[in-house]
N, C-alpha and C positions, 0 to 999 in steps of 0.2 A: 563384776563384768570387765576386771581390769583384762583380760586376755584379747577383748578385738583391737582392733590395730584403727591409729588415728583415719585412718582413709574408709575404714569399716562405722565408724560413730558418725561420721559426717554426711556418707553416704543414706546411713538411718534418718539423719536430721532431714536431709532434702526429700527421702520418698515419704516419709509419717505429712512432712509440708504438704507435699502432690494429693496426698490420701485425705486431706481436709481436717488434719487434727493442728490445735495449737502446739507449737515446740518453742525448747530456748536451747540454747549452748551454754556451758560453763566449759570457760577454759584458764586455767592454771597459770597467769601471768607473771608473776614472783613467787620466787622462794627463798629461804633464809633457812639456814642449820637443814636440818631432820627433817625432808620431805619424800613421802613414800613416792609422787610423781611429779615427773619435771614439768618446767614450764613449756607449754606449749602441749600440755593433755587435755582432752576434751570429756565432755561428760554431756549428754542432751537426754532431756528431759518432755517427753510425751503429754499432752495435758490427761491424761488418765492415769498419772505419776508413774509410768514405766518407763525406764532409762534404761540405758548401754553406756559405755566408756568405764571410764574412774580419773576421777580428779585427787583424791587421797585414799581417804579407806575409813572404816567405821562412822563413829556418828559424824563426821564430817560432810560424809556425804548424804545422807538420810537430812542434813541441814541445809545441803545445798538445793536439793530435791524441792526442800518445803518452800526456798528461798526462788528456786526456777518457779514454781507454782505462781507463786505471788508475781512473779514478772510477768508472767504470761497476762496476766489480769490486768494490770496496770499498766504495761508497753513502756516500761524505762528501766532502763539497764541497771546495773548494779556493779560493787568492786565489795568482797566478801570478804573478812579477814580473820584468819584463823592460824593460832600459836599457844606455844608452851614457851614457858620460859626454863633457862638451865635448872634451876631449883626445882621446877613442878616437876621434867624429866626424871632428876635425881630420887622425888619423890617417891612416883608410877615406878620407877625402875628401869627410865629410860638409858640410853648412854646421852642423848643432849637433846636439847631443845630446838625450836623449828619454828618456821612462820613460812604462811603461804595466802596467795592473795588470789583470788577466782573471780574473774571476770563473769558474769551471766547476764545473757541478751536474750530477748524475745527474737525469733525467727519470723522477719517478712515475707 
């Protein structure tokens, strides 16, 4: 769902809140090497697990998901950390390695 635009995921966030469902925000606060999205992208997560945005891509996000879930339940934020190191990269067949750090809050 990387194609809506930060002003469209956020906008998600606050009417899913008005509609009586729980939400959280993940947003992408660091990044280091190789990150498919920059700091400052959002990702919110519906508690019927359907989201909009992109904070990275593949299982990253499918962990940030299961990770928003669990916030949602227990009302304290989180800081997520997710990398390769240059060797794993080299491994995979990357050109380098990456680190990214995703904030996720429960929406009041």
């Amino acid at each position: 769902m990387a194609d809506r635009s930060e002003a469209e995921v956020l906008v998600a966030a606050r009417d899913w809140k008005a509609a009586g469902h729980q939400v959280a925000l993940a947003t992408v606060v660091k990044t280091w090497g190789s990150s498919p999205r920059p700091a400052g992208s959002h990702l919110v997560v519906r508690d019927d697990s359907f989201f909009l945005g992109s904070v990275s891509g593949g299982c990253v996000e499918g962990a940030v998901v299961e990770e928003a879930l669990g916030v949602m339940q227990t009302g304290i934020p989180k800081v997520l950390e997710f990398g390769i190191t240059n060797e794993q990269a080299w491994e995979v067949g990357l050109a380098c390695g990456g680190k990214v750090h995703i904030f996720v809050e429960p929406l009041q």
